[in-house]
Every structure is written in structure tokens, then in C-alpha cells.
C-alpha positions as CSV (number, residue, x, y, z in Angstrom):
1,X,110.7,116.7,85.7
2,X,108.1,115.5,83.7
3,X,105.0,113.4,83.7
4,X,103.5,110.5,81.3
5,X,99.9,110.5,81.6
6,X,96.6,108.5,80.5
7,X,93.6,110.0,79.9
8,X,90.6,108.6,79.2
9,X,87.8,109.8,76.7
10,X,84.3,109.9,78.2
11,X,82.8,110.0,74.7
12,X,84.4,107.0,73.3
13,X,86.3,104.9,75.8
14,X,89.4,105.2,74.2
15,X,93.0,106.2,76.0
16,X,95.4,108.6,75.5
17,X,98.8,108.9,76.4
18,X,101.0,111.8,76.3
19,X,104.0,113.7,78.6
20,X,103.9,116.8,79.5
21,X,106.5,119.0,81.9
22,X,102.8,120.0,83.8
23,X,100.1,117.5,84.0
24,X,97.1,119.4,85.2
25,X,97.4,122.4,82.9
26,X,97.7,119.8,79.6
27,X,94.5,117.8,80.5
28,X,92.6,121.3,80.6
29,X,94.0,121.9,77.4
30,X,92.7,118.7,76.1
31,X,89.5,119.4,77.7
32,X,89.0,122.5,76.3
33,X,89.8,121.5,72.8
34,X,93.1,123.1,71.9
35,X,94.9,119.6,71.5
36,X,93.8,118.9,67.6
37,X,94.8,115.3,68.1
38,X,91.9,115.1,71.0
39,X,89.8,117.6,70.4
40,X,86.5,115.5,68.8
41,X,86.8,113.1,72.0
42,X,86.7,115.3,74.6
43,X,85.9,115.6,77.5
44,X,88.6,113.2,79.4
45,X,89.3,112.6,82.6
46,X,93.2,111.4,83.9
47,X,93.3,107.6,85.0
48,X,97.5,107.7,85.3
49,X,100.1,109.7,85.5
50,X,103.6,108.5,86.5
51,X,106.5,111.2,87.0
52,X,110.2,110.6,85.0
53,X,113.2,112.0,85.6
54,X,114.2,113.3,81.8
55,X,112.5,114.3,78.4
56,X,113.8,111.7,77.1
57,X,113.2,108.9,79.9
58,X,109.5,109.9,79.5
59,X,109.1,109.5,76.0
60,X,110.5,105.9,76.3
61,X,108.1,105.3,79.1
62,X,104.7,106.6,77.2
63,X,105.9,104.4,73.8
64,X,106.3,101.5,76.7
65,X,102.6,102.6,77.7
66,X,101.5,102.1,74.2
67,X,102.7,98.6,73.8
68,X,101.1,95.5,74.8
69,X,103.1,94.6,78.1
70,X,102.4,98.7,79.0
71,X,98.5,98.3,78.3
72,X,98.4,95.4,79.9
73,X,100.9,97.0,83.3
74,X,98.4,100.0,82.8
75,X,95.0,97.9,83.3
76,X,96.6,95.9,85.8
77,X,97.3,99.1,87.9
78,X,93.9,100.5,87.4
79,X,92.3,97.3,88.4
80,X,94.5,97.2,91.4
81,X,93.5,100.5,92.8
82,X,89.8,100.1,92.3
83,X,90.1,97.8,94.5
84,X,92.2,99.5,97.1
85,X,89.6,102.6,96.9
86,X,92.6,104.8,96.3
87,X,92.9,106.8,93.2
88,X,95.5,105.1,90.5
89,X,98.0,108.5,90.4
């Protein structure tokens, strides 16, 4: 199994998407600056994560994140559980 996940950068406001076979221990590697790709926006927190079946099923659902219709599923989910009071994954 894997995961797609969003994180977002405290220090800039911008997302990140990824995949990764174990969420938790990846976003404590971007947190702790061994991610190069990350490591000058740090620290982030996870908004979404989403679990897929297959390597390959996840990397076609992050590059779906990435597009328009994904960013605009993504901030439609957020917005959604704010409002519900639950967390969004």
C-alpha cells in the first residue's frame, strides 16, 4: 500500500505533494530537513493524505493532485472538513 500526501509549508504557504509507502516517517523527514527538495521550507505540517492500492496507481493520483481539477478537488476537501470540525485525512 501506499499513500499520496499534501503537506503544507508553514514558512511560505506553498504545498507539496509526494507518495510514500509510510506517511508519518516521510513528513519527519521533510521536517527535519533530509528531503533536499523541501528542505529551505520547512517546517510542514500534513493537510491530506489519501491511501492507493499500487506504486503505480499513486503516482497517477499525486500528478492528478498537481493539476488544476486535483488542486481544485484538494481545496474543495479541505474546505469541506473545516467545516465539519474533522481533520481532512
Amino acid at each position: 500500500m501506499y499513500w499520496v500526501y499534501v503537506l503544507l509549508s508553514l514558512r511560505d504557504q506553498h504545498h507539496y505533494y509526494g507518495l510514500s509507502a509510510d506517511v508519518s516517517s516521510r513528513v519527519k523527514q521533510h521536517n527535519a530537513g533530509k528531503v533536499r527538495s523541501t528542505k529551505a521550507r520547512r517546517p510542514f505540517v500534513l493537510i491530506y493524505s489519501e491511501k492507493v492500492g499500487s506504486l503505480a496507481a499513486a503516482r497517477e493520483r499525486e500528478r492528478y493532485l498537481k493539476s488544476a481539477a486535483g488542486r481544485h478537488f484538494l481545496m474543495k476537501m479541505l474546505t469541506e472538513s473545516k467545516g465539519s470540525g474533522s481533520p481532512p485525512a
